[in-house]
C-alpha positions as CSV (number, residue, x, y, z in Angstrom):
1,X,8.1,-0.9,13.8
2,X,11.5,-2.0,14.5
3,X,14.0,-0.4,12.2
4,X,15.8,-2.9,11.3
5,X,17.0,-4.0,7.5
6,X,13.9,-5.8,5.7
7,X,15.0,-9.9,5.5
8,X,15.0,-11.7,2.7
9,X,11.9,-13.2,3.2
10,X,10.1,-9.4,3.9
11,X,11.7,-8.6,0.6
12,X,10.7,-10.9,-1.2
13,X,6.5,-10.2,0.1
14,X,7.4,-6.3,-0.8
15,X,8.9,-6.8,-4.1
16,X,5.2,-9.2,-4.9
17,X,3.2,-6.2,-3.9
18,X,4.6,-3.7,-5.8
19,X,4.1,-6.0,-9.1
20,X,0.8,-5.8,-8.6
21,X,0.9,-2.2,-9.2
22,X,-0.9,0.7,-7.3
23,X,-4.2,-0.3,-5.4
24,X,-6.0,2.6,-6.0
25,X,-5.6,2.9,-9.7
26,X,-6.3,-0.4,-10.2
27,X,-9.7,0.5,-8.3
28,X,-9.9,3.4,-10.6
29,X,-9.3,1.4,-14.2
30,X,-5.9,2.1,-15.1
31,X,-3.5,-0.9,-14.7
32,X,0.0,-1.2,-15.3
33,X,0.5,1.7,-13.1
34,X,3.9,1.2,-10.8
35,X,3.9,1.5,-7.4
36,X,6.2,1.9,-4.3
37,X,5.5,0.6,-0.9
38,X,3.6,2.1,1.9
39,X,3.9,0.6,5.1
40,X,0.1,0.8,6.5
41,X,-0.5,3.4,9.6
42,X,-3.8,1.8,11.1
43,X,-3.9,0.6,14.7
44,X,0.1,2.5,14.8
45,X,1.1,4.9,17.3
46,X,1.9,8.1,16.1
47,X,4.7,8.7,13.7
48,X,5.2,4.8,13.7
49,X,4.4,2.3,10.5
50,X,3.7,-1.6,10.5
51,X,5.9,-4.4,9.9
52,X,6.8,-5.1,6.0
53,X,4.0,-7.7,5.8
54,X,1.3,-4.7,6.3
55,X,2.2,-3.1,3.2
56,X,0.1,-1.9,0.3
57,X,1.2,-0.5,-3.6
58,X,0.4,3.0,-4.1
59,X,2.5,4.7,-6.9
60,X,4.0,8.5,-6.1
61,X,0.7,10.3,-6.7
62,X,-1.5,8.8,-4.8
63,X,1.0,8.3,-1.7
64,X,2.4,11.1,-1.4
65,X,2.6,14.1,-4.5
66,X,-1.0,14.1,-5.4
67,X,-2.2,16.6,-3.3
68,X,-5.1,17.0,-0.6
69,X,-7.9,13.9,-1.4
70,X,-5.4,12.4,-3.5
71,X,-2.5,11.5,-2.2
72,X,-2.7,9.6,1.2
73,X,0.3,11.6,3.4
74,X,-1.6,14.7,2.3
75,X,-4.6,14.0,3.8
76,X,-4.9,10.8,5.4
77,X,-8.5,11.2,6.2
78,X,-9.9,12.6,3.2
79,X,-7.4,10.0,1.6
80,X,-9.5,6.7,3.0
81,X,-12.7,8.7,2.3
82,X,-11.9,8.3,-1.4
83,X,-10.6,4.8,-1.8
84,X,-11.1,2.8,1.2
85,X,-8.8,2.4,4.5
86,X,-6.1,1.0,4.8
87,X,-7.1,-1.9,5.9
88,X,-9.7,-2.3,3.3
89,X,-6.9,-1.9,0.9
90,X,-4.5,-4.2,2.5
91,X,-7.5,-7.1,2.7
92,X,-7.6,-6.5,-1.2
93,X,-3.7,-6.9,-1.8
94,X,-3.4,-10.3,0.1
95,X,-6.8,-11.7,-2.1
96,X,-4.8,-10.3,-4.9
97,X,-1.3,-11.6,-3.6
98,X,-2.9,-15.3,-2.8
99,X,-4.5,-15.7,-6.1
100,X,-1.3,-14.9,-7.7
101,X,0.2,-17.5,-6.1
102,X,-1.5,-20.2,-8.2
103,X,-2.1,-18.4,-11.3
């Protein structure tokens, strides 16, 4: 992941995904539930995150203060066992993203 300043364009993708709200609680029933970015980990070397188009919503609790099983940077494994992998997720957010783009 390069570190350089997200473009306009990136921007614009990452401010779309976080209107949908977090993934997981939509999974879960509750919508309307606001959400950050998280820059997805699969196929990333260690300690490294993908580009801003591999991105999924997760609000604060489930990304990173809800603990063991429920937040993903407390246990990434036990995380995906729970809701899905990352990639999983991220397949979701684009359906989601593309059929927003006609509604």
């Amino acid at each position: 992941m390069s570190k350089k300043r997200a473009t306009k364009a990136e921007r614009k993708h990452m401010d779309r995904v976080t209107a949908l709200g977090c993934i997981v609680c939509t999974q879960l029933g509750y919508s309307d539930s606001p959400a950050g970015i998280h820059h997805i980990r699969a196929g990333q070397g260690t300690g490294q995150r993908a580009d801003h188009y591999h991105t999924i919503p997760l609000c604060p609790i489930h990304h990173q203060t809800g603990g063991y099983g429920v937040a993903y940077h407390a246990g990434p494994q036990v995380w995906e066992n729970n809701f899905g992998t990352e990639s999983e997720l991220l397949v979701q957010v684009m359906y989601e993203l593309e059929g927003k783009k006609y509604a």
